[in-house]
C-alpha positions in Angstrom: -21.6 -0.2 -24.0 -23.3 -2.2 -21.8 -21.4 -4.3 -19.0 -21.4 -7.8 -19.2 -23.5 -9.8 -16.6 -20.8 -10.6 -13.6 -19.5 -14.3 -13.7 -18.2 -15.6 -10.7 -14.4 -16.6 -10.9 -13.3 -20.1 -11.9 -11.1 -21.8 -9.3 -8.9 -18.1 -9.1 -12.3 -16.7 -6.8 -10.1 -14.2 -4.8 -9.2 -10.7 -6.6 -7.0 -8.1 -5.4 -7.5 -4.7 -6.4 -4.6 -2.0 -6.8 -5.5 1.3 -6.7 -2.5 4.2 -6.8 -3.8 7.2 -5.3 -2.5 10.7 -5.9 -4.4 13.4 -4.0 -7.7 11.9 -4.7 -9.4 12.1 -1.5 -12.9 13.6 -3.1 -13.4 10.4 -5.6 -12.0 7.6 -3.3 -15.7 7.2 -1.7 -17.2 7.1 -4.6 -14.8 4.6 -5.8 -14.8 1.9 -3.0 -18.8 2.1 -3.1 -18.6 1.3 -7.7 -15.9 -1.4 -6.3 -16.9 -2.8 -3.8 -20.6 -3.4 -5.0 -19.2 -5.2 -8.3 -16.3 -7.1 -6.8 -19.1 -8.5 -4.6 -20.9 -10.3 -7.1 -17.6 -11.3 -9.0 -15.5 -13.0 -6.3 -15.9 -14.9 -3.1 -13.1 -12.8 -1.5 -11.4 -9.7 -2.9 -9.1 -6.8 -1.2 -8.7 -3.3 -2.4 -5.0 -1.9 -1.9 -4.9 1.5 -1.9 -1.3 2.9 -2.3 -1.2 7.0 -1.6 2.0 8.0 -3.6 3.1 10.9 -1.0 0.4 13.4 -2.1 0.6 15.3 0.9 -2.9 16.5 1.4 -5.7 14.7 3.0 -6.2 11.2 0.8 -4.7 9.4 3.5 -7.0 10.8 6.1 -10.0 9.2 3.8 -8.0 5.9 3.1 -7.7 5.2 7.2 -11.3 6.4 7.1 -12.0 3.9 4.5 -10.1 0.8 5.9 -12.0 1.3 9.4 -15.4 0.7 8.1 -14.3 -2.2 5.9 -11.5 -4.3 6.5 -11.2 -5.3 3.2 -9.3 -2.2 2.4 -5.9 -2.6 3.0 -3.7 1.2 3.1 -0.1 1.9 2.0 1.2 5.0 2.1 4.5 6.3 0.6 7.5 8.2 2.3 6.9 10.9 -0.9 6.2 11.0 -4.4 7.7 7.6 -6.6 5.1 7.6 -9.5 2.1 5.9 -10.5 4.2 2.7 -11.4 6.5 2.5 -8.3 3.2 2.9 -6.6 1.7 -0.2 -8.1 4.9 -2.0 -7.8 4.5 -2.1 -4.1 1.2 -2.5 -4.4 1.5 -5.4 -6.7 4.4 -6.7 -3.9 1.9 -6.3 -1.4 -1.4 -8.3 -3.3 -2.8 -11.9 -1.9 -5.0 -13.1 -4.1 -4.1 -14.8 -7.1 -5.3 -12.1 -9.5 -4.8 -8.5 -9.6 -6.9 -5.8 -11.2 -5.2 -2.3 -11.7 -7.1 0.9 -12.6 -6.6 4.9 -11.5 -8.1 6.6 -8.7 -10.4 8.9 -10.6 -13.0 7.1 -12.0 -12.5 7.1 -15.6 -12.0 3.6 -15.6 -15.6 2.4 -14.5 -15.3 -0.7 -12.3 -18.1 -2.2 -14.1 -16.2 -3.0 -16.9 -13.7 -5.3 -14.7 -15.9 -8.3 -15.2 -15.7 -8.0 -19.3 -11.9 -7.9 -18.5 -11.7 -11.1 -16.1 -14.1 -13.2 -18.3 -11.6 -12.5 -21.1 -8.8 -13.6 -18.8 -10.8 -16.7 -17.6 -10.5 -17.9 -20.8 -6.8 -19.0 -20.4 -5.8 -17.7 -23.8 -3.9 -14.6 -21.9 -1.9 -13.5 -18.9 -2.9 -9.9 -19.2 -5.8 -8.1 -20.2 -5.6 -4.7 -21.4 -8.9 -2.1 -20.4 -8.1 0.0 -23.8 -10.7 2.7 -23.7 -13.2 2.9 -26.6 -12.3 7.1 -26.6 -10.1 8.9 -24.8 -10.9 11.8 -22.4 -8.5 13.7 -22.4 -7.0 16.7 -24.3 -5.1 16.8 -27.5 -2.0 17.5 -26.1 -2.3 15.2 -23.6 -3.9 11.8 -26.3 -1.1 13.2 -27.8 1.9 12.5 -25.0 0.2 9.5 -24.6 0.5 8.0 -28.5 4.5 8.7 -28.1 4.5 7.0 -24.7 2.8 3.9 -26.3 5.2 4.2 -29.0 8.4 4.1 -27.0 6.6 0.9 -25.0 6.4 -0.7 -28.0 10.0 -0.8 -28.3 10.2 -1.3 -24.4 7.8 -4.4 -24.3 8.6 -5.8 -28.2 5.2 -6.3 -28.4 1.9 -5.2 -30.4 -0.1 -5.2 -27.5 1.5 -2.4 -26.7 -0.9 0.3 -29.0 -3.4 -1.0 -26.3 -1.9 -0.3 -22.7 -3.8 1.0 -20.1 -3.5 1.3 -16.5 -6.7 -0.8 -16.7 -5.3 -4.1 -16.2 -5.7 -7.7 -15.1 -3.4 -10.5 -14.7 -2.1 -12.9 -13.3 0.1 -12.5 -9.4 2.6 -15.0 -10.9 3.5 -13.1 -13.0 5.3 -11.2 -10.0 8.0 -13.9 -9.6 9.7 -12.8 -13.1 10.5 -9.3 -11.7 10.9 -10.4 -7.6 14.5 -9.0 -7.2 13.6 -6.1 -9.5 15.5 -3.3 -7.6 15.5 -0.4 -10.4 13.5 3.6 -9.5 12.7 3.2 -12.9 9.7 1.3 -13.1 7.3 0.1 -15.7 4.8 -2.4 -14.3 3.9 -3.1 -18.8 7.3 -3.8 -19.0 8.0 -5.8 -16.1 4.9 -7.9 -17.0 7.0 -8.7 -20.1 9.5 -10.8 -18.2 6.8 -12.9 -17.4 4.4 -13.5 -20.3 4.2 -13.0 -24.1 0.6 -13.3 -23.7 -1.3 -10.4 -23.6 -4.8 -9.1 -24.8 -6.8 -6.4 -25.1 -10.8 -5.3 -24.7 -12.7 -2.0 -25.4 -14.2 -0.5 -22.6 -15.6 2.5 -21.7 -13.6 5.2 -20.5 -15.4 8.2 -18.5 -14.7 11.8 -18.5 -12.7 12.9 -15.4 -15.7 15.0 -13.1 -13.7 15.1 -9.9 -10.5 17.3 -9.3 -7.6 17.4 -12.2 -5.2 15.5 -13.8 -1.7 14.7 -12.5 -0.3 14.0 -15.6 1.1 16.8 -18.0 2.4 16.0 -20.9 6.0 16.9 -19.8 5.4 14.0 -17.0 4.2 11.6 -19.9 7.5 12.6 -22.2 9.9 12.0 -19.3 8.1 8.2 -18.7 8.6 7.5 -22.3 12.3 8.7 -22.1 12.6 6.4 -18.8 11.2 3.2 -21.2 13.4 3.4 -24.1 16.4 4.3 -22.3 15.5 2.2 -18.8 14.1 -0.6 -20.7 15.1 -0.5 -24.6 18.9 -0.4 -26.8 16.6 1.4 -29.4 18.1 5.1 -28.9 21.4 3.5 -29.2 20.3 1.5 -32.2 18.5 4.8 -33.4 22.1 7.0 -32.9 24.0 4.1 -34.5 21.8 4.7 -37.8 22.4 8.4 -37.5 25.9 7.6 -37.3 26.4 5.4 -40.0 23.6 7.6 -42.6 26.0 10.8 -41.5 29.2 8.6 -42.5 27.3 7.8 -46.0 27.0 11.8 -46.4 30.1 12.3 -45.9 31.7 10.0 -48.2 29.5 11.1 -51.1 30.0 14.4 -50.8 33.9 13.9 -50.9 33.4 11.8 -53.9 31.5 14.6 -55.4 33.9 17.2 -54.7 37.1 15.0 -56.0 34.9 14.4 -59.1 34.4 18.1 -59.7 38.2 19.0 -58.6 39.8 15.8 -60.9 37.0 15.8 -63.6 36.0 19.5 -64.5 38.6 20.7 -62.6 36.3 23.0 -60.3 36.7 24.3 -56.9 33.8 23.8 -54.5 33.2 27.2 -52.6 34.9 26.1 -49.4 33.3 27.8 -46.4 29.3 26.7 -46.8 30.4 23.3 -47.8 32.4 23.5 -44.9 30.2 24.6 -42.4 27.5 22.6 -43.4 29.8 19.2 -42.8 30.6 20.6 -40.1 27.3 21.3 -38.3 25.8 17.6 -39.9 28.8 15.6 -37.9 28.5 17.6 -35.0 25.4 17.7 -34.6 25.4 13.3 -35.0 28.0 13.0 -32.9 26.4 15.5 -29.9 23.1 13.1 -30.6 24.8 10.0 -30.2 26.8 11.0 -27.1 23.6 12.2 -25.5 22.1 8.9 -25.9 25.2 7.3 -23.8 25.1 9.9 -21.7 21.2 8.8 -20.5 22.1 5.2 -20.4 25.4 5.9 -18.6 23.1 8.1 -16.2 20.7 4.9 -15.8 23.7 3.1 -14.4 24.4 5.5 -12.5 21.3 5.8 -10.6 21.0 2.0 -10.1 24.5 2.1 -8.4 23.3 4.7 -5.8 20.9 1.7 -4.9 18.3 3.9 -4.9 14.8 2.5 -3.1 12.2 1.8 -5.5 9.3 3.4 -2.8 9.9 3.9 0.7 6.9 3.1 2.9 5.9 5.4 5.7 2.4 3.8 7.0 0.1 1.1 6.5 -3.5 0.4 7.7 -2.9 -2.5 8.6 0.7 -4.9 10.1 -0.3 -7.5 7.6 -0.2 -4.8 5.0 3.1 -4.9 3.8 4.8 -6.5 0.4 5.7 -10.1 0.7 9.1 -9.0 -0.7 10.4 -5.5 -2.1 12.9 -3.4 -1.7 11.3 -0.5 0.3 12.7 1.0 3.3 9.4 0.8 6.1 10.0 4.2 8.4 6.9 3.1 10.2 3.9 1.1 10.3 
């Protein structure tokens, strides 16, 4: 699929780019040279935020290295390990320019295809515009994790859009305001987004198979972000336990009506310890589901009232680096 010819933005002509990195120091060049040449020809001014999520290995060493030959790139780096969204939370914090692109640090979203995704948001029909790749690259397993994680952010964002999410993104820095006292760990930039639009779109674009290093996403990692929607963003597992509930209630009743009809009307005795046993284990087992599902939102509020940070920031590149407003702790800069 062939990249659209770049059209300069109209009146919005600044861009800033937001880049979580996570041990990627081999494809960062690479990157900034694909970004740098396209974000050239699409905007009069542009910055490329690089946010290294504690990887603990030598990406930050590259971003420095990066942000010395152009000053364009601007350098975060984490206390440790948040995740790819608190990552781009701060980096979103941290953005000037009144649109943001978002896309991961190892190339398989090509930077080409940012100009088919800003001429789509240029239109004014959309706040966000969704990179959904033509084909995924990865394995089953992991396309896998990744249709139940869009499943649980459909119930997260109440929206259809969500089939389409990708860490491919642009919008809108406005959009920020809706979620500027957001003080949660649990984060879901899709989500958040939510709070500020119901407009939201999607394009086909390529997506590239990973040729540099691995990815840091198992399918384990992918499950537990889906749990952290649906119970940090959604009532639908208590909605969903409810239903259990109430179906298990209907069982029950049913089968005492059957057993008083066989007792009164044919004056039968149901064998007592299977029937038993199997009551027993279909209650039990609703009522241990339902009390799990409080148990993870009551764990939620928990968390929340440790007050938490939502990323801690260790380092910048730059004084002029940090978020306008956030809720980070800054050990040093």
């Amino acid at each position: 699929m062939a990249s659209p010819r770049p059209v300069r933005l109209a009146g919005n002509d600044a861009l800033s780019v937001i880049v979580p990195v996570y041990r990627s120091s081999a494809s960062l060049p690479l990157l900034h040279e694909r970004l740098t040449a396209v974000l050239e020809a699409v905007a009069s001014d542009h910055e490329i935020i690089l946010v290294e999520d504690g990887g603990n290995d030598g990406t930050w060493n590259t971003i420095v290295s990066l942000a010395a030959v152009d000053a364009r790139v601007r350098g975060i780096r984490l206390s440790r390990n948040y995740g790819q969204h608190n990552a781009l939370l701060c980096g979103v914090r941290a953005a000037k320019n009144p649109v943001i692109v978002t896309l991961d640090d190892d190339l398989q979203h090509p930077p080409e295809e940012i100009p088919l995704l800003l001429n789509e948001l240029e239109r004014g029909d959309s706040d966000v515009v969704y990179g959904a790749p033509e084909r995924e690259q990865h394995s089953f397993w992991r396309d896998t994790a990744s249709i139940v994680t869009k499943i649980a952010l459909m119930s997260a964002m109440g929206a259809q859009t969500a089939r389409h999410v990708s860490a491919f993104r642009v919008f809108r820095t406005s959009l920020r305001d809706a979620f500027e006292n957001y003080r949660s760990p649990l984060v879901s930039i899709d989500v958040l987004l939510t709070w500020g639009t119901t407009r939201f779109t999607h394009l086909k674009v390529r997506h590239e198979p990973r040729r540099i290093g691995v990815s840091n996403y198992s399918v384990w990692k992918l499950f537990t972000h889906a749990m952290n929607m649906m119970t940090g963003f959604s009532t639908l597992p208590l909605q969903l336990a409810s239903f259990i509930g109430f179906g298990c209630t209907l069982l029950g009743i049913v089968l005492l009506a059957y057993i008083l009809e066989q007792f009164i009307v044919y004056g039968r005795v149901v064998p007592g310890f299977y029937f038993i046993a199997s009551i027993t284990t279909v209650f039990a087992g609703a009522q241990l589901f339902a009390l799990g599902m409080i148990g993870e939102y009551l764990a939620r509020m928990y968390f929340r009232s440790m007050d938490k940070p939502v990323y801690s920031i260790a380092e910048t590149t730059s004084a002029n680096t940090l978020p306008r407003r956030s809720d980070s702790r800054e050990d040093a800069t």
